[in-house]
C-alpha positions, 0 to 999 in steps of 0.5 A: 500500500505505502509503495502504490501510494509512492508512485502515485504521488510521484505521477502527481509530481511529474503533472505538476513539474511538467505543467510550471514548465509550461508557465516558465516558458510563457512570459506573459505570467508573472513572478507571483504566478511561479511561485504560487505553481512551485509551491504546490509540488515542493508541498508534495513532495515535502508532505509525502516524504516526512509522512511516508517516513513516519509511517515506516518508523511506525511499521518497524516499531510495530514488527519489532513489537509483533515479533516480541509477542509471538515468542512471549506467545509460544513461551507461555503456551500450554499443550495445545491450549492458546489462553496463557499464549494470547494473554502474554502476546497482547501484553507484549504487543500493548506494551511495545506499540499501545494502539495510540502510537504515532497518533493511531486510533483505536478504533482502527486496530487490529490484531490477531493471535493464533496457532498456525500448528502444534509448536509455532503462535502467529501474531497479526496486527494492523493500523493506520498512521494518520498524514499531516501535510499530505492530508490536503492531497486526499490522502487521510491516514497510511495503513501499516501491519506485520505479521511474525510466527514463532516458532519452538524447534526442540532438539535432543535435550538433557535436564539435570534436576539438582534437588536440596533434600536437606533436613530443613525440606522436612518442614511446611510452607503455608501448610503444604509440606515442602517435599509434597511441593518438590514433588509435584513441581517436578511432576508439574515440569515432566508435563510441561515437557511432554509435548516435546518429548513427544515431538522429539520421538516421532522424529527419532530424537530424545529428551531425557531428565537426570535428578540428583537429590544431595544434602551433606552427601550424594548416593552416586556410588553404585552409578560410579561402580557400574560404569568402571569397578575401579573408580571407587577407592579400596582400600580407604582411608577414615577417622579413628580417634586414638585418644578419647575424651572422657568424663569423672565417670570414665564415660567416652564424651568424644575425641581428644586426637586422633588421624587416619587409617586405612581399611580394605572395605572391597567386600563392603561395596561389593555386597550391595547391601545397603546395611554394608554401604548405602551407596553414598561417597566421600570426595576425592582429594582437594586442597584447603587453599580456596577461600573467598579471595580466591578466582574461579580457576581450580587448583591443580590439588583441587581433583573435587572440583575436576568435573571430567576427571578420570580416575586413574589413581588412589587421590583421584578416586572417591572412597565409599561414606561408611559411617561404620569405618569412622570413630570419633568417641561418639555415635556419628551424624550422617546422611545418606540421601536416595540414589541418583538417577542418571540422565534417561528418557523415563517411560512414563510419569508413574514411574517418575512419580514412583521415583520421586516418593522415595525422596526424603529429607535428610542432612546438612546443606552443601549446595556446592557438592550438588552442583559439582555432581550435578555437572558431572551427571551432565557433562558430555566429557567425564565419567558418565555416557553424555554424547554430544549428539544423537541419531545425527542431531546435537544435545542441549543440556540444561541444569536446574538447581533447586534449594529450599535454603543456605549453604549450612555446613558443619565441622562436625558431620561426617559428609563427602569431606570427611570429618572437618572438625579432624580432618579440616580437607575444606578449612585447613583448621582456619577461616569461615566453613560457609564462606569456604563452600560458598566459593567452592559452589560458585567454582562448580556453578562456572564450571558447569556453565563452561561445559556449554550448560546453563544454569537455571537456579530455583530458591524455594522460600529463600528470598533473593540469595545473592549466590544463586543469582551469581551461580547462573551467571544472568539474573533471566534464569534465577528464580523465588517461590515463596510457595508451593504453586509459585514452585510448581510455576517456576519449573514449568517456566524454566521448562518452557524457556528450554526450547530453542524459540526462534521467529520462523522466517 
């Protein structure tokens, strides 16, 4: 419309011109007469190119406000249904080019939001700008409009769900129990999803979940073994106190000293009872040299924050978390959390669901243990299968980091570093604990996000924390839930970000 409008007016112009040279050659007019037949044209031509160019100012705001719509459109869409889909659009739209922009009337606006197919929105909108100079020349208003679809392309994709079971996930929010929360939010996300895996089926691809549950340990030790014997450590070494606290009665009360001794616990892991070994692990060797002031480049010592490290000797291995192998004079605090789940396609959401009741809080919080093992179930280079393709086609991966609170170690609980209280592997005996697992969560939140993997952190009942802003690295994939729907809300809007959205051309 706006180019036919164009040449129309340029025909105009050429009538004009050719009509004041006809006056310019007969000298029987006068000066008043040139002028007032100039000025018609210049008039033309000044009134058609500043409302032509206002028009295309317009045109271009509105696609950028159409395009803008069709993702936020496609991002919000549920299943087949189009109500979330059409209300995040028409927000997008207003707020980019409300229907008054550039002097439109409302009564001339019009748009459109529809589902061209099962992955894509299509926005559609249209007005007119009204003219200034050219309004003397008939011509009242320039009609605009843009057209964009969106559309969501899955490709194989993993999703490593990073999950806080602590002891502090045994308690309530607003009545609802936080376990019962994460679980259904999990569930919640597993729906979200299901369309694409779907998708991704019919054409010969896949999209798989991982989730590992972690407090003051990880139960990845039968996984470890299943992929090489060799990479847990036999013999190993543990706590054994040699000289004892005692009370006027001669009671044990605890430990006054005491170092480690090394035991062949072979028979232990290889019986696969639980009542022998739970399946947790200790770390394998670190350093105590990272604190606050310390970068993200991990020391050479550090073979903990190694995440595609091979075992290849006894410092590199991880010993089995045998509370039974440790004395400290008194009974030791440990936890065990459920065994992790390695990156699958799972069958149905039954046996998701199955998996997910037997989560169970328990533990102190070590959110950088959580975040070390959660790259390293998704890393594509270390210990476990991850290829960076299948059936031809590349692999996303994503991790989604949930916790229900703080970094909450302890000097005195036995987890996947030892005893700190004897053994000091994290503090060296000095410094603040916390602050020491702090900057090692935030070594293995950099670590992951330089595999190619980002990192979406959900804090559930926590408030803004500074550490799981950082952990991501953009605030876009940093999320509060002060409740159970906002959880469940928060994982179905990750989910829906996962996919690769694009505007169809």
């Amino acid at each position: 419309m706006m180019r036919r409008l164009s040449d129309r007016l340029r025909q105009n112009a050429t009538v004009l011109r050719d009509a004041a040279r006809l006056l310019w050659h007969d000298k029987r007019g006068n000066t008043f007469a040139l002028i007032a037949a100039a000025l018609i044209p210049m008039l033309a031509a000044i009134g058609s190119g500043v409302d032509i160019s206002r028009a295309y100012m317009a045109q271009s705001r509105l696609q950028g406000a159409v395009d803008s719509a069709a993702l936020a459109g496609r991002r919000s869409r549920i299943g087949s249904g189009m109500t979330e889909a059409t209300e995040a659009a028409n927000k997008f739209l207003a707020f980019n080019y409300p229907k008054t922009a550039y002097g439109g009337q409302e009564s001339d606006w019009q748009s459109t939001v529809t589902p061209p197919d099962v992955n894509s929105v299509q926005v559609t909108a249209s007005t007119r700008i009204p003219t200034t100079i050219m309004r003397f020349f008939g011509y009242q208003s320039i009609p605009i409009s843009a057209t964009s679809v969106a559309k969501q392309n899955w490709i194989n994709t993993d999703i490593l769900l990073v999950l806080d079971v602590t002891g502090s996930m045994g308690g309530s929010i607003n009545g609802t129990p936080m376990m019962t929360a994460l679980r259904n939010a999990v569930l919640d996300l597993y729906d979200e999803l299901q369309e694409a895996q779907t998708n991704l089926e019919a054409r010969g691809l896949r999209l798989r979940i991982g989730i590992l549950p972690y407090s003051s340990s990880v139960n990845v030790g039968r996984l470890l073994r299943a992929e090489d014997s060799t990479y847990l450590r036999t013999p190993a070494k543990y706590f054994r106190c040699t000289t004892y606290e005692t009370n006027k009665k001669g009671k044990i009360t605890g430990c006054a000293s005491g170092n480690e001794a090394e035991f062949d616990v072979s028979a232990r892991i290889a019986s696969n009872l639980q009542s022998q070994w739970a399946g947790c692990i200790e770390e394998r060797d670190t350093v105590s040299s990272i604190t606050t002031s310390s970068d993200y480049t991990i020391p050479s010592g550090a073979l903990d924050q190694n995440i595609d490290l091979i075992p290849n000797n006894s410092a590199s291995r991880w010993p089995p978390l045998l509370p039974a192998m440790v004395d400290t004079g008194t009974s030791v605090s440990s936890a065990c959390p459920v065994e992790a789940r390695l990156l699958q396609t799972w069958s149905s959401r039954a046996n998701l669901s199955t998996y997910l009741d037997t989560l169970a809080p328990t533990g102190n919080t070590y959110h950088d243990l959580g975040m070390i093992w959660g790259a390293r179930m998704i890393s594509p280079n270390g210990v476990f299968p991850n290829p960076t393709e299948y059936a031809g086609a590349p692999v996303n991966r994503h991790i989604i980091f949930m916790t229900d609170g703080v970094m909450q170690p302890s000097d005195s609980v036995y987890s996947s570093y030892g005893i700190e209280e004897f053994q000091k592997r994290v503090s060296g005996g000095a410094g603040s604990l916390t602050a020491r697992h702090n900057q090692r969560f935030l070594m293995a939140c950099n670590a992951a996000r330089g595999l190619n993997v980002p990192v979406w952190t959900v804090g559930f009942g926590t408030g803004t924390l500074s550490t799981l802003q950082n952990c991501t690295g953009s605030s876009d994939r940093s999320f509060n839930a002060d409740n159970a729907d906002e959880l469940s809300e928060k994982f179905k809007e990750i989910g829906r970000s996962i996919g690769k959205l694009r505007i169809a051309e």
